[in-house]
C-alpha positions in Angstrom: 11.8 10.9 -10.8 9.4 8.1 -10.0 9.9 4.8 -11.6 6.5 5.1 -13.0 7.6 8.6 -15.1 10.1 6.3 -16.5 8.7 3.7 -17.6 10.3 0.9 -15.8 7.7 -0.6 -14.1 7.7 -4.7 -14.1 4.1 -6.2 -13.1 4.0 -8.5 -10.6 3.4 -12.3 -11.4 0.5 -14.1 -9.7 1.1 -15.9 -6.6 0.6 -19.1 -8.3 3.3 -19.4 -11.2 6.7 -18.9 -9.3 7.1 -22.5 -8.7 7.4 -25.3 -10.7 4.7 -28.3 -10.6 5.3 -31.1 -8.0 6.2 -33.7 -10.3 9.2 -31.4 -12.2 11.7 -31.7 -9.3 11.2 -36.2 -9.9 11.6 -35.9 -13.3 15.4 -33.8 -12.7 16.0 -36.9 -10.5 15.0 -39.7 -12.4 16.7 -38.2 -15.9 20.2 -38.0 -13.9 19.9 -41.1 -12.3 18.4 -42.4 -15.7 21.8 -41.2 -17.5 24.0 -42.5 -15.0 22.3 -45.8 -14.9 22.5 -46.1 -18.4 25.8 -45.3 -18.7 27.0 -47.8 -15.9 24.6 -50.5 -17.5 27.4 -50.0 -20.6 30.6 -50.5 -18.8 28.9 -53.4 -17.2 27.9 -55.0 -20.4 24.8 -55.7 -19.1 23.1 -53.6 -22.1 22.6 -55.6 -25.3 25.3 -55.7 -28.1 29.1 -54.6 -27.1 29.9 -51.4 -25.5 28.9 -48.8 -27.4 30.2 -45.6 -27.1 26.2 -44.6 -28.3 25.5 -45.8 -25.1 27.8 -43.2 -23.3 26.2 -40.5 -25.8 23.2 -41.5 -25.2 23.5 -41.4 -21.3 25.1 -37.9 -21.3 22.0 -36.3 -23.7 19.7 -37.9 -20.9 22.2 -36.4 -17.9 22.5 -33.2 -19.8 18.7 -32.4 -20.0 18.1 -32.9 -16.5 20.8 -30.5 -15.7 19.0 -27.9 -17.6 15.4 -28.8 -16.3 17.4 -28.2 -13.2 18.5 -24.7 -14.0 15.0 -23.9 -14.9 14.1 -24.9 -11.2 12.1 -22.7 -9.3 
């Protein structure tokens, strides 16, 4: 039985669109690094007002979505 009889045939994607844009692989980099930085910024107290734990939150949202811009990597 061919795989065609079946029905289970998966078209073939253009050439083209298997890898991300240039620029996506940067913006994985700088949102970690971003996260981190602010996140070091708070326990420095370098960022205005006390140490906030809204700082750490916001840090880890920031470090969170470049790991999953990074499992969309191709």
């Amino acid at each position: 039985m061919s795989p065609e009889s079946s029905g289970r045939v998966t078209a073939r994607k253009p050439p083209g669109e298997s890898h991300s844009p240039h620029w996506y692989g940067w913006l994985i980099v700088d949102l970690l690094a971003g996260g981190m930085l602010i996140i070091l910024l708070n326990y420095l107290q370098v960022l205005p007002g006390a140490v906030s734990p809204w700082y750490l939150v916001a840090g880890l949202v920031v470090m969170f979505t470049g790991f999953y811009l990074a499992t969309r990597y191709k």
